[in-house]
Steps between C-alpha positions, in 0.01 A plus 500: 500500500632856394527768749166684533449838344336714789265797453587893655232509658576145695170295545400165628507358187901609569498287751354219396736479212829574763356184709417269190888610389661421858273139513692417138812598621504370822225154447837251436767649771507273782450640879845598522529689178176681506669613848814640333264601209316715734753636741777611170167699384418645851884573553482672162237711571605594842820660349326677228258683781835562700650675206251689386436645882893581476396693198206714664754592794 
């Protein structure tokens, strides 16, 4: 499954394709990789908001 294409205006139907997307790419890990899976993402994400609060200060 392709990434999904998400709308400006983000609605539910933005959602239900972002959940649909993480079941496909997550539906064959095993419990231990779907771990790593999600904590590399979280980890990712948690240093993006970090940088851009540097960027506000």
């Amino acid at each position: 499954m392709s990434r999904p294409i998400l709308s400006p205006n983000f609605t539910i139907e933005d959602i239900h394709k972002l959940r649909e997307y993480n079941y496909y790419q997550t539906k064959d890990m095993s419990r231990q990789e779907r771990m790593d899976y999600y904590n590399t993402r979280g980890m990712e994400v948690h240093k993006e908001i970090q940088a851009r609060k540097l960027q506000k200060i």
